[in-house]
ZAMIDO-886814 format. One record per residue (C-alpha): residue number from 1; chain; x, y, z. Coordinates in steps of 0.001 Angstrom, whole numbers, plus 500000, padded with zeros to 6 digits. Example, Ala and Ser with C-alpha at 12.3 -4.5 7.8 and 13.67 -1.06 7.14 Angstrom:
# ZAMIDO-886814
REC   n chain     px     py     pz
REC   1     A 512300 495500 507800
REC   2     A 513670 498940 507140
//
This chain:
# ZAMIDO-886814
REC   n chain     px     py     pz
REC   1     A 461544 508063 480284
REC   2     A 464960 507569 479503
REC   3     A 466482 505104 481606
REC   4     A 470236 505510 483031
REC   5     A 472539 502352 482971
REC   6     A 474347 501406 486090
REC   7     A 478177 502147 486552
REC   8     A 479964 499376 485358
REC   9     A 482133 498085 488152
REC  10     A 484238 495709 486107
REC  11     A 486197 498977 484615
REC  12     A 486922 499949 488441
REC  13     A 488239 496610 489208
REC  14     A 490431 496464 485989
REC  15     A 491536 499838 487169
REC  16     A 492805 498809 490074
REC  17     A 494582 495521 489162
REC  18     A 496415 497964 485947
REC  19     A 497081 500698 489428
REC  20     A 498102 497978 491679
REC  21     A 500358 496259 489154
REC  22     A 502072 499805 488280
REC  23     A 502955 500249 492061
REC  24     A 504295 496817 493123
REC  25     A 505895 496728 489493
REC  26     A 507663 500194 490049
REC  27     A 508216 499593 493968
REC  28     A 509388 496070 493617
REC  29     A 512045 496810 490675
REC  30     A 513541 499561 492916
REC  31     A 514037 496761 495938
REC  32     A 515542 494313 493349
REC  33     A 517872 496725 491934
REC  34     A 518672 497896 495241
REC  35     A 519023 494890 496546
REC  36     A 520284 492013 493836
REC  37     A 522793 495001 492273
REC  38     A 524341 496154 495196
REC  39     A 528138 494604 494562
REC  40     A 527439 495975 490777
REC  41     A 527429 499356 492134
REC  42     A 523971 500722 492499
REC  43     A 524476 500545 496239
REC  44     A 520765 502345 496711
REC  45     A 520127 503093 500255
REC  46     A 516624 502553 502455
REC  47     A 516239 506935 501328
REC  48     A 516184 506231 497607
REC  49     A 514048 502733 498374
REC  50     A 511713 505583 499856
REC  51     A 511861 507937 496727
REC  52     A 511390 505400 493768
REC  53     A 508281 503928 496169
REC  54     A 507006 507539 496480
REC  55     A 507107 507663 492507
REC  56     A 505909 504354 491687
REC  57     A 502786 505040 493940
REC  58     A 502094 509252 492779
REC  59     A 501974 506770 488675
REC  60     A 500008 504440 490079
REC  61     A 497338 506561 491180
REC  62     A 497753 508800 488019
REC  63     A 497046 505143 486117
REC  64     A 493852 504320 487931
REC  65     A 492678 507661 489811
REC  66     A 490333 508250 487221
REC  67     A 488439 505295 486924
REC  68     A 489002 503060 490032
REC  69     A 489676 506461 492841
REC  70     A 493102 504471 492849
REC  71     A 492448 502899 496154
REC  72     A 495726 499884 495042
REC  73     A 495615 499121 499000
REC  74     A 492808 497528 501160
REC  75     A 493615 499495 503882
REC  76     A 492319 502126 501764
REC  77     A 489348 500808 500332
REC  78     A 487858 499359 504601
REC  79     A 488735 502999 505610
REC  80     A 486232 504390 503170
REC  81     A 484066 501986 503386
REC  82     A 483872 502468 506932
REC  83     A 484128 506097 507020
REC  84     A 483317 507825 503336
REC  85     A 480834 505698 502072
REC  86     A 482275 503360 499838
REC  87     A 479706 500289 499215
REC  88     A 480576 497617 501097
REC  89     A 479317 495286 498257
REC  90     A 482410 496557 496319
REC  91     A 485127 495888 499050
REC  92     A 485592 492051 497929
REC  93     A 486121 492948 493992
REC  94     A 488633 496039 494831
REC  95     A 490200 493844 498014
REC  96     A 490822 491064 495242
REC  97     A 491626 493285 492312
REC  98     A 494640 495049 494006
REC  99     A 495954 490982 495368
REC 100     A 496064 490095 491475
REC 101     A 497798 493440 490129
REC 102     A 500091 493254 493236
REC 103     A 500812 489111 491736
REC 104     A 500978 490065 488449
REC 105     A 503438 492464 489381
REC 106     A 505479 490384 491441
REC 107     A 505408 488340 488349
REC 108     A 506933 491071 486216
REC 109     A 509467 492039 487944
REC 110     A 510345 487840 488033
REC 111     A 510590 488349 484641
REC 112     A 512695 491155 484551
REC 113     A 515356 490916 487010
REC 114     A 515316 487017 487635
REC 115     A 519083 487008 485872
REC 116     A 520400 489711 488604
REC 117     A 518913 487985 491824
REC 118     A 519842 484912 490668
REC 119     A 523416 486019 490681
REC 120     A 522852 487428 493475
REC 121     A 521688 484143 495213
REC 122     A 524298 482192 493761
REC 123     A 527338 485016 494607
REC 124     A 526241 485071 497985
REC 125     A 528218 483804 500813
REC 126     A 526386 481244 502078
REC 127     A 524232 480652 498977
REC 128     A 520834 482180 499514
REC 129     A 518303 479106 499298
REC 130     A 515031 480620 498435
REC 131     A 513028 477976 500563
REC 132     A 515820 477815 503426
REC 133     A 516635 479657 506488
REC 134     A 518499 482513 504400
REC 135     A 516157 482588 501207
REC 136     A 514497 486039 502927
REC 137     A 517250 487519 501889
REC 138     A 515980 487121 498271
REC 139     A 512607 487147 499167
REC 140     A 512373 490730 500568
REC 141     A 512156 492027 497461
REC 142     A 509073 490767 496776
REC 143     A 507630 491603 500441
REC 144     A 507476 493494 502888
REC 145     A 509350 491347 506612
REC 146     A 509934 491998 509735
REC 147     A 512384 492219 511141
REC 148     A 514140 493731 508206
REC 149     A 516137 490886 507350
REC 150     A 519295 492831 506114
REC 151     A 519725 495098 508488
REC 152     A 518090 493822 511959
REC 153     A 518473 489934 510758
REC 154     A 515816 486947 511207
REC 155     A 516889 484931 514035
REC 156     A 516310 485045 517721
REC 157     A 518700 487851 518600
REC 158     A 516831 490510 515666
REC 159     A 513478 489419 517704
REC 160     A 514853 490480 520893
REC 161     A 516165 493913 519040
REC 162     A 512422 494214 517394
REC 163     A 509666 492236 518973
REC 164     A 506877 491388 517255
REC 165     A 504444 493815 519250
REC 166     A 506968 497301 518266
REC 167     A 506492 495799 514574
REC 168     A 503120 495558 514635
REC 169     A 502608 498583 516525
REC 170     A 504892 500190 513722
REC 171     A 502910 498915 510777
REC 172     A 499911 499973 512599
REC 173     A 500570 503268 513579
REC 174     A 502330 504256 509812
REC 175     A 499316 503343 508326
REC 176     A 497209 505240 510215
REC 177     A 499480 507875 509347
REC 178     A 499148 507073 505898
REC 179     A 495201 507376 505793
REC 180     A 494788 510370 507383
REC 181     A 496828 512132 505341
REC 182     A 495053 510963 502401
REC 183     A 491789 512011 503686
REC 184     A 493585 515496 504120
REC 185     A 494923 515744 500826
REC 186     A 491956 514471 498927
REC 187     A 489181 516375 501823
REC 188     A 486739 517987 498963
REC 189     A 486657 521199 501539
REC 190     A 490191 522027 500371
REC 191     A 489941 521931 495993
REC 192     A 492980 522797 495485
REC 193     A 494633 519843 496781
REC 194     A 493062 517529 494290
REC 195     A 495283 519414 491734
REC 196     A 498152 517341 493589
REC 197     A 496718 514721 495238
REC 198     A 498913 512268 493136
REC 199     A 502583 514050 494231
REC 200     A 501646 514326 497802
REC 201     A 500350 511100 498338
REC 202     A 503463 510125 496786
REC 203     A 505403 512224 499347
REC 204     A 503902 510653 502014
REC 205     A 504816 507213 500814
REC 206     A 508502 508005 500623
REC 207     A 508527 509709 503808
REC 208     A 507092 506999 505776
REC 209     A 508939 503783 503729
REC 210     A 512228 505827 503757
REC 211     A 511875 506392 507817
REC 212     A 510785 503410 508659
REC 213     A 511490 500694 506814
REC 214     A 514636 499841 508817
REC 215     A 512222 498250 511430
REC 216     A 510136 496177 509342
REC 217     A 510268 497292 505524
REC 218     A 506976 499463 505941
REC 219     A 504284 497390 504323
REC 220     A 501643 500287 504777
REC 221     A 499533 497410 502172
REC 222     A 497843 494205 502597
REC 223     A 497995 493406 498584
REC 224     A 501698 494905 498399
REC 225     A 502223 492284 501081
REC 226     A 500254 489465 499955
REC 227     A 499903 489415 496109
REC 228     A 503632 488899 495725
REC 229     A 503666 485974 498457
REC 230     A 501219 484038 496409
REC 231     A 503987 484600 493904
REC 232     A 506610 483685 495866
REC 233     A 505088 480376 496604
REC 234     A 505250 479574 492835
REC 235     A 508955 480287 492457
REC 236     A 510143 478434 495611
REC 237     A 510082 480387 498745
REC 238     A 507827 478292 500604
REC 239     A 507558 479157 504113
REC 240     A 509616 481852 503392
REC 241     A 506583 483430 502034
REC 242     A 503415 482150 503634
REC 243     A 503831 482556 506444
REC 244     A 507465 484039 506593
REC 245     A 509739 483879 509060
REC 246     A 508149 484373 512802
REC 247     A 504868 484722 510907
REC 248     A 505868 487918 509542
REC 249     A 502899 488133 507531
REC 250     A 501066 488624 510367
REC 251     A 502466 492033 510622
REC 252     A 502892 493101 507146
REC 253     A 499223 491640 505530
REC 254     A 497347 492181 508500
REC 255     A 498412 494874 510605
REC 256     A 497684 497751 508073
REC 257     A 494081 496519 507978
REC 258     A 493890 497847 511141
REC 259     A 495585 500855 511139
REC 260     A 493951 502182 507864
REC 261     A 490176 502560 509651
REC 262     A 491728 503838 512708
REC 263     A 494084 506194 510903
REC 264     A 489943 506970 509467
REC 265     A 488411 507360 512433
REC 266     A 491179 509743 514406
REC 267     A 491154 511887 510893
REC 268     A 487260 511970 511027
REC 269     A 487141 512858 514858
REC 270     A 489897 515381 515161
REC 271     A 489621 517256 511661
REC 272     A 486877 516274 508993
REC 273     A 484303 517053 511705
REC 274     A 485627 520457 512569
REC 275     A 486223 521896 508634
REC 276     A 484113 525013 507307
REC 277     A 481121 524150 505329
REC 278     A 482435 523746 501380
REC 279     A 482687 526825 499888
REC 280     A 480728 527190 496376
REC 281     A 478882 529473 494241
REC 282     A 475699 530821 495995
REC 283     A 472488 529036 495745
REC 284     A 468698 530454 495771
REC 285     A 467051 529103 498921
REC 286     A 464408 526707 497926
REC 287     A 460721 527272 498260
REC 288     A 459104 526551 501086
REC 289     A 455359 526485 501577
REC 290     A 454492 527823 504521
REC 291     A 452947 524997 506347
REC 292     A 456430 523060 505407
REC 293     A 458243 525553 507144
REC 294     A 456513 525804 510662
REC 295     A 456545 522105 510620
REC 296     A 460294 521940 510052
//
C-alpha cells in the first residue's frame, strides 16, 4: 500500500511570512511616502493611503494564496479556526509567521526610506524625537494609533474628541466588516468569485482604511500592528511603540482579534447558513442495501 506523506506545514508558514512581508512592505512604503514626503510634494491623502493598501494586500494574497490560503492577519486565521475548520494546532505557526513577515517588513521599508523620514524628523518643527512625546509622528508609519496622531493629535484634548471605547469599537466593528466579506467573496457556493477573490479583497481593504482611518489609522491586523512595533523598539521608539501612546496597542493589536470571529459568526448566522446547496455535476446515488436503508 502506498503510503501518502503529510502536508508539509513549514511551506504554509514560509508562505505567509513572504505574504505578510509583501503587505506591510507595500502598505508601509505608501504611509512613509505619504507621510515623510509630504513638503517634497507627494502630498498623498488618507484616499490614496486606502488605494496603495488595497493593492499591497490584492499582491500579497496573490504571493501566498496558493500555498499558505494567504491568511497575512490573525484575525483571519481565529475566524477560521473558529468557524471553517482551520486546525487549531496550526494557529500558533501562522499567528507567528505573519508577526515576523510583518517585522521583516517593517525592517525593509527602514531600509528604504530611513534617509526621507529622517529628514523629515529633523525638518520638523519641533524636532520629532522618536522615543519622546512627538516621535508618533514618525512612528505611524510603521503602525497603526489611535487617535490618528496627525489629524486628531495624541494628547488629552484628541482623547476627549475620540475616546478609547469609539476606537475600539471602530477597530472592532471594521474588522468584522472585513471578515465577512471575505467569507462572501471566497464562500465555495459562489465559484466564480474565487476568479477575483484577490481584487475584491483588495477593494475592501481600501474602502475600509480609506474611510476610516481618520479615527484611528484602521489596523484591521494584529501582525500589521505588532510585527512593526517589535521593530520599532529596535530603532528607538520605545514607549512610543509598546505600548504607544494611551496604550494604543490595545486597540490596534488586540481589538481586531475580536472583531474577526465575530465578523465569523454574524457571516455564518445571517448568510452561510441560508445559501443553496453547491451546485455540481450530478452524482449516481450510492447503493444502499436494503436493511441500511430502513435503518437510516
Amino acid at each position: 500500500m502506498a503510503v501518502v506523506a503529510e502536508e508539509s506545514w513549514t511551506k504554509k508558514y514560509l508562505a505567509e511570512i513572504l505574504g505578510t512581508f509583501v503587505l506591510v512592505f507595500l502598505g508601509d512604503s505608501f504611509v512613509a511616502y505619504a507621510v515623510a514626503g509630504g513638503k517634497n510634494g507627494f502630498l498623498a491623502g488618507l484616499l490614496g493611503a486606502g488605494m496603495f493598501w488595497g493593492f499591497a494586500v490584492t499582491l500579497a494574497i496573490y504571493t501566498a494564496g496558493a500555498v499558505s490560503g494567504a491568511h497575512l492577519n490573525p484575525a483571519v486565521t481565529l475566524s477560521l479556526a473558529w468557524r471553517r475548520g482551520f486546525p487549531w494546532s496550526k494557529v500558533p505557526g501562522y499567528i507567528g509567521s505573519q508577526i515576523v513577515g510583518a517585522f521583516l517588513g517593517a525592517a525593509g521599508v527602514s531600509f528604504v526610506w530611513n534617509g526621507i523620514i529622517y529628514n523629515y524628523e529633523h525638518t520638523a518643527k519641533p524636532i520629532i524625537e522618536r522615543g519622546g512625546s512627538n516621535g508618533i509622528e514618525s512612528g505611524l508609519i510603521f503602525s497603526a494609533n489611535w487617535p490618528h496622531p496627525l489629524l486628531i493629535g495624541h494628547n488629552a484634548a484628541a482623547l476627549q474628541q475620540v475616546p478609547w471605547w469609539v476606537g475600539a469599537g471602530t477597530e472592532s466593528i471594521i474588522t468584522a466588516l472585513l471578515v465577512i466579506t471575505i467569507l462572501g467573496i471566497v464562500e465555495d457556493r459562489v465559484p466564480s468569485a474565487a476568479n477575483v477573490a484577490p481584487l475584491a479583497i483588495g477593494i475592501v481593504v481600501a474602502a475600509l482604511v480609506g474611510l476610516f482611518s481618520p479615527i484611528e489609522m484602521a489596523s484591521l491586523n494584529p501582525a500589521r500592528d505588532f510585527g512593526p512595533r517589535l521593530w520599532m523598539l529596535l530603532i528607538g521608539y520605545g514607549g512610543n511603540a509598546i505600548p504607544g501612546p494611551n496604550f494604543n496597542i490595545l486597540i490596534s493589536s488586540l481589538m481586531p482579534l475580536i472583531g474577526g470571529p465575530l465578523g465569523a459568526y454574524l457571516y455564518d448566522m445571517f448568510v452561510h447558513q441560508h445559501l443553496p446547496v453547491p451546485v455540481g455535476p450530478a452524482t449516481p446515488e450510492p447503493v444502499v442495501a436494503e436493511p441500511t436503508r430502513a435503518r437510516a
